[in-house]
N, C-alpha and C positions, 0 to 999 in steps of 0.2 A: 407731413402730419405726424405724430407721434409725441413721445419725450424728446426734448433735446439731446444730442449727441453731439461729438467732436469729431468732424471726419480728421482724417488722417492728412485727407488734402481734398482742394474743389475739384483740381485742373489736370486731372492726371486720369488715366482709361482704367484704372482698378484703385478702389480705396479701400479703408479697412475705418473700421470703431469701435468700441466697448460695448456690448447690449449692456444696456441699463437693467437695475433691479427694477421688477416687474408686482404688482397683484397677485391677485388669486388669478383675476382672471386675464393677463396678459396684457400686451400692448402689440401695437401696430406703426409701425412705423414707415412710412411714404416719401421715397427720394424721387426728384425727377435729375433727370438727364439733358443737357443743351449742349447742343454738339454744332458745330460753326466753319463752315469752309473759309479756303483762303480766299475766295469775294463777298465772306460777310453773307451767308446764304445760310439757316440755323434748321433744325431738327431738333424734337424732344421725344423722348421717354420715360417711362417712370416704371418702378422696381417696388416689391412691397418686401418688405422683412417682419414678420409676426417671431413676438419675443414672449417667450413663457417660463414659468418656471417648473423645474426640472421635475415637481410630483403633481402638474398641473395636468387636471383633465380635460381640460377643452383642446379642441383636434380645429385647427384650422377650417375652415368650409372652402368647397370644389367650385369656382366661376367653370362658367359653360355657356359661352357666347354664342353657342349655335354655329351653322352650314357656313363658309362660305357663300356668298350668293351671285349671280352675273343677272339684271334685271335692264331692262331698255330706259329709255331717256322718258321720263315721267312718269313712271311705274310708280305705285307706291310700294314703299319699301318698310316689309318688320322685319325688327332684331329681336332675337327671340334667343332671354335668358334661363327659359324656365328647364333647361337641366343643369340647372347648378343645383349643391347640395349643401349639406351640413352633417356630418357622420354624427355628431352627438345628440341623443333624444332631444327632443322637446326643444333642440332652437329654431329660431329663424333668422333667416339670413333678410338683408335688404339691399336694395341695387342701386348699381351709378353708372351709367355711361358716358365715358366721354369720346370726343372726336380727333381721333390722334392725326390723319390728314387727310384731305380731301377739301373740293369746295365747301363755303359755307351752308350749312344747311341745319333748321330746326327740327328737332326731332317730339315729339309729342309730348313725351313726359320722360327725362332722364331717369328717373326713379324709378320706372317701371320695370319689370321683368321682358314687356314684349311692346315696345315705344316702336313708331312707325316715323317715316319723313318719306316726302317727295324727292324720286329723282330728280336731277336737274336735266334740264334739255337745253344744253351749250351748246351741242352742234359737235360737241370732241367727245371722246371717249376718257372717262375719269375712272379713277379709283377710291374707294373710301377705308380707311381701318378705323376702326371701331375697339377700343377696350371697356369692357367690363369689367368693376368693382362689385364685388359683394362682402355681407359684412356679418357676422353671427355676432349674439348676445353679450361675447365679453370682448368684441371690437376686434377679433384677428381677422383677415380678410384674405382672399384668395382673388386672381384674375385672370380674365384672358381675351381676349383677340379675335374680333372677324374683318373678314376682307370683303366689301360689297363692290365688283363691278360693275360699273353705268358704261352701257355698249349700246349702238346702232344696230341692224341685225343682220350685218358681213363680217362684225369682227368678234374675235373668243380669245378669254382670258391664257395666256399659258400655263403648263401642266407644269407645277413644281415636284422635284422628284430628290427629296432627302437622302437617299441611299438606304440600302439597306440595314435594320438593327444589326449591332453588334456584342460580340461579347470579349472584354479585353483585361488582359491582368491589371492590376494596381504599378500605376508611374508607366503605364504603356504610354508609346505616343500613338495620336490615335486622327486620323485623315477622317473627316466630315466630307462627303462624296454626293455634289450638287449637279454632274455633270453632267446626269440623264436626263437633266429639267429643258422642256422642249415649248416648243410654238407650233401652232399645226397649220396657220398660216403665212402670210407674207413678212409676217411681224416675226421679230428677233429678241429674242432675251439681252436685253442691255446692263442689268444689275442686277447681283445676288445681294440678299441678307441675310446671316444668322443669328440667332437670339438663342439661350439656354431657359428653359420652360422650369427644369427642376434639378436637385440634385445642387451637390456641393459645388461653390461658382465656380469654376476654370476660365483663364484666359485664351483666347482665340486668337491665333497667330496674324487674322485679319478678317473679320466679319462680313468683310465682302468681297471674299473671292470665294468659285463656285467650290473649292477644296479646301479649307481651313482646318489648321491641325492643335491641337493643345494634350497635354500630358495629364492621363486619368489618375484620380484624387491618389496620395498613396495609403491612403486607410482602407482604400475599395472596398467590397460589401456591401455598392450601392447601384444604384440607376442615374443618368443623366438623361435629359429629355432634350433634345434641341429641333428649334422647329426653323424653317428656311422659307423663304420671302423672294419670291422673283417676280421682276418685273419686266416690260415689252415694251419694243418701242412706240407702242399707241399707248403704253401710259396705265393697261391695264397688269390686275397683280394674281399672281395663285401660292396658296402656301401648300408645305408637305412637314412632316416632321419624324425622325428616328431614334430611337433610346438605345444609346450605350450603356451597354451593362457591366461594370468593374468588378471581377472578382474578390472575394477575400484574399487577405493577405495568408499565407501559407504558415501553420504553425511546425514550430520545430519540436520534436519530443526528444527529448533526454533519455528515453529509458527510465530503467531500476535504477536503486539506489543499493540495493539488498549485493552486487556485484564490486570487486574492485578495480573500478575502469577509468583510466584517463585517458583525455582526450588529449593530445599533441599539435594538432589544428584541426583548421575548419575551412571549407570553403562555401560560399555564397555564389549559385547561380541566377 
């Protein structure tokens, strides 16, 4: 959804495009993602990018999908969006949920802020992820993510464990550390995933291994958010997430000018 753009390319793991001239009040723009094994087995996800212009005062609004949740086979189940936000007076936001994967399942009112649906009672243990869309007055939108586990009641989701926040220079390489993510039962973590929440995009040397590395922004002076996804061999998920913090980049002073001084070199550590 958005203005039209010209990606750079479809079929390649990082693109790039031109933000379009924008309003007063912005634009929003919605990419999805189709990702395809080699037996023809597919995944999707979608990315939001809000385009504004530079003396524009609308501030994006905060999605807030709520808890995590682990509920039994026919429970009824609410999602509950109402700590999302909007930093600017006098907006309001409105909501979208959709059903990124799980069985199929109706959920009461997609628009709602706190939409309920019935667990399923298959007899296995499933997982559901859930994103929420929200949207302020001049159409910029923010999102995020819950995980609902449908469990019998012998078996518990695994603990995902992002590692510890960091703090690292600009152009550091920097290890994303998923190692401590555990099972407390018979069950084994089969598959990590990481996904970047905020912060300038970096690429991820492999998104699902439980250690993935990429090189922080080099204009640093900023925060990266990345949040981790593991799953068990019953099928159930737990997430955890870490922010890397990039310093500023280091300015160099020159001195006076009021002296007669030349420099003869210089070195860069």
């Amino acid at each position: 959804s958005g203005t039209d753009v010209t990606l750079s390319s479809t079929t390649t793991e990082t693109i790039t495009f031109t933000a379009p001239t924008v309003g007063a009040s912005g634009d929003s723009l919605e990419f999805k993602l189709t990702v395809t094994d080699n037996d023809g087995l597919k995944n999707t996800a979608k990315a939001v990018v809000n385009i504004v212009k530079a003396d524009d005062t609308n501030t994006a609004p905060t999605a807030n999908a709520g808890l995590n949740q682990t509920v039994a086979q026919g429970a009824v189940v609410s999602l509950n969006g109402s700590g999302s936000s909007d930093p600017d007076a006098g907006d309001t936001i409105t909501y979208r949920w959709e059903k990124l994967s799980g069985p199929d399942v109706t959920l009461s009112d997609s628009t709602s802020a706190t939409p309920t649906f019935t667990a399923p009672s298959t007899g296995v243990n499933v997982a559901f992820e859930f994103q929420l869309t929200v949207t302020d007055n001049g159409g910029l939108k923010g999102t995020d993510t819950v995980i609902i586990n449908v469990t019998d009641s012998t078996n518990t989701p695994p603990t995902a464990n992002a590692g510890a926040d960091q703090a690292v220079a600009a152009g550091a390489s920097v290890t994303l550390d998923g190692t401590a993510s555990a099972d407390t039962e018979d069950s084994v973590i089969t598959s990590f995933f990481w996904r970047q929440l905020s912060g300038t995009s970096v690429e991820l040397s492999d998104p699902a291994s439980s250690q993935p590395t990429f090189s922080a922004p080099a204009a640093g002076n900023e925060s990266l958010e990345f949040e981790l996804t593991v799953t068990d061999s019953e099928g159930l998920k737990g997430s955890d997430s870490c922010v890397i913090a990039v310093a500023p980049v280091p300015t160099a002073d020159g001195g006076s000018d009021s002296d007669s001084c030349f420099i003869n070199s210089m070195t860069w550590k």
